[in-house]
VEXDREN-2710 file (C-alpha; in Angstrom, 1 decimal):
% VEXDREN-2710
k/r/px/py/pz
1/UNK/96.8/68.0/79.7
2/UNK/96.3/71.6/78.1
3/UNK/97.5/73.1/81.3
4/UNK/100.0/71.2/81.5
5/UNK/101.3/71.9/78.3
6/UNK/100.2/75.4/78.4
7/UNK/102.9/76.1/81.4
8/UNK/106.0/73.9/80.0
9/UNK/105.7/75.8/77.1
10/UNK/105.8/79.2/78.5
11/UNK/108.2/78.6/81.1
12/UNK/110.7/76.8/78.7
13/UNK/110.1/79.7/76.0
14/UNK/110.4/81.8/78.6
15/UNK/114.1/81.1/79.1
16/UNK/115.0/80.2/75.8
17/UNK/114.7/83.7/75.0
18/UNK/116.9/84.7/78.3
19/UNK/119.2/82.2/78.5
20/UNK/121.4/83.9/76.0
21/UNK/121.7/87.2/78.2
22/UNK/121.7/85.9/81.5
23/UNK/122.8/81.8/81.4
24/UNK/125.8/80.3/81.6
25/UNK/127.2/76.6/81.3
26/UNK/128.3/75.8/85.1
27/UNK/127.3/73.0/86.8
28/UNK/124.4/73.5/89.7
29/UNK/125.9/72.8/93.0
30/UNK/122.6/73.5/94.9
31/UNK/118.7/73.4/94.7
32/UNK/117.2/75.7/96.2
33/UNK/113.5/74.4/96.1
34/UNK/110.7/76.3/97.8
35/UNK/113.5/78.6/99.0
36/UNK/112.9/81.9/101.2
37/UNK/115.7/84.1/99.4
38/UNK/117.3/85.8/102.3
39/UNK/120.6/86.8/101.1
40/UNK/121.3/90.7/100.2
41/UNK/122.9/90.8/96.9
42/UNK/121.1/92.8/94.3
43/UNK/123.0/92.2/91.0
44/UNK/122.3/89.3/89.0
45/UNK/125.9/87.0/89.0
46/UNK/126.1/85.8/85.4
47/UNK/128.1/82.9/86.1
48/UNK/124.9/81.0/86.2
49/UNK/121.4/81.5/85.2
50/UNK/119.2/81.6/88.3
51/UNK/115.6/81.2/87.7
52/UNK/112.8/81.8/90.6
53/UNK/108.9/80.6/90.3
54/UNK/106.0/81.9/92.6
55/UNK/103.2/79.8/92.7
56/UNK/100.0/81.1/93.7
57/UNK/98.7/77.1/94.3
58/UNK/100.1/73.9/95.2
59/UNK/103.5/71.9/93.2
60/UNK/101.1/68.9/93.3
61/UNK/97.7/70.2/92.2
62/UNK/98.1/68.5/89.0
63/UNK/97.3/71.3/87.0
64/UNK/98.8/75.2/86.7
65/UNK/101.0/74.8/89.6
66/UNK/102.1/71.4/88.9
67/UNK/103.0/71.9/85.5
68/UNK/104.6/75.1/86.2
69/UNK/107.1/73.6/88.5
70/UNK/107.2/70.6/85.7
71/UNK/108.6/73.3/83.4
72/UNK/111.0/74.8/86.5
73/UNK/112.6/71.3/86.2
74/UNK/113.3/71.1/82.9
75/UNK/115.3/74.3/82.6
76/UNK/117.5/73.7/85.2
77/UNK/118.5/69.9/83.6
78/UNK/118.9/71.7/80.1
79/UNK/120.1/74.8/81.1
80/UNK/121.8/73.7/84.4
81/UNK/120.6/76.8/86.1
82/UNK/120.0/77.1/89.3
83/UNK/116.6/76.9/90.3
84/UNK/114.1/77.8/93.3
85/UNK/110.3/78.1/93.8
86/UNK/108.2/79.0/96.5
87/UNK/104.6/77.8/96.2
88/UNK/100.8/79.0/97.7
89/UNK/101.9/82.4/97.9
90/UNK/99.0/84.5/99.2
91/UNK/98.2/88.0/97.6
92/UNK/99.5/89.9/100.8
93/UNK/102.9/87.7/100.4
94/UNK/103.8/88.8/96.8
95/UNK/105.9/91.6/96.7
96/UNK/108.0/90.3/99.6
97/UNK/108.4/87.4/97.7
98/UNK/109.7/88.8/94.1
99/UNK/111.7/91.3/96.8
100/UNK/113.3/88.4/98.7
101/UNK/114.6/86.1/95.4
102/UNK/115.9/89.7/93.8
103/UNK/117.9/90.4/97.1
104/UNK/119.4/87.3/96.5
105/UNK/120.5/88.3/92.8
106/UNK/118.1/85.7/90.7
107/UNK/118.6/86.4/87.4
108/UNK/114.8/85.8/86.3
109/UNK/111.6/85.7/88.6
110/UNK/108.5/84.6/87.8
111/UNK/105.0/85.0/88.8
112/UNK/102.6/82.7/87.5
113/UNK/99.4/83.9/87.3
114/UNK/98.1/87.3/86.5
115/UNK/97.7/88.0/90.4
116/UNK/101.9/88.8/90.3
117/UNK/100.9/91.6/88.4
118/UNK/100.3/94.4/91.0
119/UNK/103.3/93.3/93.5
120/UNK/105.4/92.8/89.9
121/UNK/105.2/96.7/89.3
122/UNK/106.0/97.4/93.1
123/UNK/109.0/95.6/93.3
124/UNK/110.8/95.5/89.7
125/UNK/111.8/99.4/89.6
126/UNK/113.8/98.5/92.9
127/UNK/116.0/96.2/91.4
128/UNK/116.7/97.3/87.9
129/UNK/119.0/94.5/86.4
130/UNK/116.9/91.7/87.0
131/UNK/113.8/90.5/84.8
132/UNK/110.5/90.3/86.4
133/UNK/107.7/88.2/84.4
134/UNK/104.7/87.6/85.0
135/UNK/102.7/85.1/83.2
136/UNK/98.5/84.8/82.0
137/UNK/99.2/88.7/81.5
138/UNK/99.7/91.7/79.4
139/UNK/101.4/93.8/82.0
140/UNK/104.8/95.5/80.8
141/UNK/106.8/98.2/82.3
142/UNK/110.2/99.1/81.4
143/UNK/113.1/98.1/82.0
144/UNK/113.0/94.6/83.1
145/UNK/109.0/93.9/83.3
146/UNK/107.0/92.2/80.8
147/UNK/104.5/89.2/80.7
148/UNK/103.5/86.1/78.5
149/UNK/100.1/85.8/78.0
150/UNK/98.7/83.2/75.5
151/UNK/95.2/83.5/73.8
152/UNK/93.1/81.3/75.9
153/UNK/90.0/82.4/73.5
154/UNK/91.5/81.2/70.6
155/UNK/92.9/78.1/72.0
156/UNK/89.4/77.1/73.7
157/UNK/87.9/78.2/70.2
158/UNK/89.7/75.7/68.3
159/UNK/89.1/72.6/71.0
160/UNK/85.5/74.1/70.9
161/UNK/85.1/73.8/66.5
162/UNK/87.0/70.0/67.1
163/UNK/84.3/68.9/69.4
164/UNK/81.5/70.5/67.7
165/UNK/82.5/68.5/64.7
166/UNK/82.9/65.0/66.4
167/UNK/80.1/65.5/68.2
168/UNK/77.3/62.9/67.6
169/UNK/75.0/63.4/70.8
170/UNK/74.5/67.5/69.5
171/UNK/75.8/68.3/72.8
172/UNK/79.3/69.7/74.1
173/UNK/80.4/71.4/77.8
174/UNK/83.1/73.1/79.5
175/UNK/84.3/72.4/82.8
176/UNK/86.3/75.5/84.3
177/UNK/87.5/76.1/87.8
178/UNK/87.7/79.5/89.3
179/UNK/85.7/82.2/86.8
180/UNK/89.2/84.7/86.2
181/UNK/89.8/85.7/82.9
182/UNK/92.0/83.4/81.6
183/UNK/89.3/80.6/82.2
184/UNK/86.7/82.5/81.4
185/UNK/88.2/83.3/78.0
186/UNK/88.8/79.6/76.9
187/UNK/85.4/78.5/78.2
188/UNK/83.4/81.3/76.1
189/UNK/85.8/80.4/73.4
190/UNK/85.2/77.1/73.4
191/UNK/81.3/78.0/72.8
192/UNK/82.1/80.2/70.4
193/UNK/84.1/77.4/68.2
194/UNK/81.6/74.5/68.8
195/UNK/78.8/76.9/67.7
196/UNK/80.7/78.3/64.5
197/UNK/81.2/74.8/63.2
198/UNK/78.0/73.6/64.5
199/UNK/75.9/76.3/64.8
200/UNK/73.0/73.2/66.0
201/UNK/75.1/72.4/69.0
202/UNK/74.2/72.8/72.6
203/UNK/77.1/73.6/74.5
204/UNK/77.0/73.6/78.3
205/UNK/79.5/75.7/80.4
206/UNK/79.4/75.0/84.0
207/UNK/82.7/76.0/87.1
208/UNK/83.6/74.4/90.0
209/UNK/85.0/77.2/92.0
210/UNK/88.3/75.9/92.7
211/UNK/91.4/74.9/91.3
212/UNK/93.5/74.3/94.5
213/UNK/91.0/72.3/96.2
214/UNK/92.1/69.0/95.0
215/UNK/89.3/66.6/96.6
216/UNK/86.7/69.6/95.8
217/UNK/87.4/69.7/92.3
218/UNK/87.8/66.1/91.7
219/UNK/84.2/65.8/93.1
220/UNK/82.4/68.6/91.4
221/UNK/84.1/68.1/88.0
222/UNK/82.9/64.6/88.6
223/UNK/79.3/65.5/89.9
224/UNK/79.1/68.4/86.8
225/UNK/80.7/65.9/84.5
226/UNK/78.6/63.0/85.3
227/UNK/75.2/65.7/84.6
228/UNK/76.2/66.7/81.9
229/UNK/76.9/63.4/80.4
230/UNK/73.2/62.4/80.9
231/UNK/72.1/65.8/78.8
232/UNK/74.0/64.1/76.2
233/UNK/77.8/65.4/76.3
234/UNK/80.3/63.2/75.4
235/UNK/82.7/65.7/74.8
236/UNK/84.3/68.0/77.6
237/UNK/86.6/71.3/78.0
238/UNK/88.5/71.3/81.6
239/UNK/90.3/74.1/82.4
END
């Protein structure tokens, strides 16, 4: 659920704060999902706002994908943009990807997930009047390339202090999947807050290695989650 929210919130900020520049209030004739942009144009048409996603996972991992693409949704019913995604992009498949959507003048691409960031800076200085974003990230380089991070510390800091107050076992954990910073920050985070409201508190951190492995994750956060329940945590983190 904090993923989930996590992604609507950045992609719908995201394009709130573009809309004005780039958006425009006709009607999509087309949808464009999981698209391979093939067309050469290499302006932005600002009749209507064109928004492309690149997933690094999965539109039904039920997490930072899934959400992602929730969030895709959304904007083009409110902002009746035209839309397109393309999802499990490898690393080697990256700049040809934000290369491919630009040549086909989208107004906004987006990489989600810090591992845009390299193929981001490649790619954005060769087409100049469109945005490049790339989210989980501090990367920016002008023109038209910037990031939204959010501060996964503090947010795991705060869901750490609630559980180390509710907590009535003395025990708390946090359940994360792949060990990259972003996770990594909310699950020390989380340890951080449980301890400084509770400084008694055991807190448990444990990852499974995966978040596009559905069946794999299901299994180990079950397996970890069902161990750490007999230490005596009631309360989880998953991220």
């Amino acid at each position: 659920m904090r993923q989930k929210l996590i992604a609507l919130l950045t992609i719908a900020m995201l394009i709130l704060a573009l809309a004005a520049g780039c958006g425009g209030n006709k009607q999509n004739t087309g949808n464009n999902q999981n698209s391979q942009a093939t067309g050469n144009n290499q302006t932005a048409d600002s009749k209507q706002l064109k928004i492309a996603l690149l997933l690094p996972g999965p539109i039904n991992d039920m997490g930072w994908n899934a959400s992602a693409y929730e969030g895709l949704k959304k904007v083009e019913k409110e902002f009746k943009a035209q839309v397109a995604y393309r999802e499990n992009v490898a690393q080697s498949d990256m700049e040809e990807a934000f290369r491919a959507y630009a040549m086909q003048g989208y107004h906004v691409i987006i990489g989600h997930g810090f591992q845009f960031g390299d193929a981001a800076k490649k790619v954005a200085p060769q087409f100049p009047n469109i945005k490049f974003v790339v989210t989980s990230s501090d990367i920016h380089q002008d023109p038209n390339l910037a990031s939204v991070n959010i501060d996964n510390e503090m947010q795991g800091f705060l869901m750490g202090a609630v559980a180390g107050l509710m907590t009535k076992s003395g025990t708390v954990a946090a359940l994360g999947g792949q060990q990259i910073p972003p996770i990594i920050g909310s699950v020390e985070g989380f340890a951080k807050g449980a301890k400084y409201v509770n400084p008694q508190v055991k807190v448990i951190t444990t990852y499974t290695g995966s978040f596009d492995d559905v069946n794999k994750m299901g299994s180990s956060l079950f397996r970890v989650g069902k161990t750490n329940y007999r230490k005596g945590s009631k309360l989880f983190l998953a991220c």
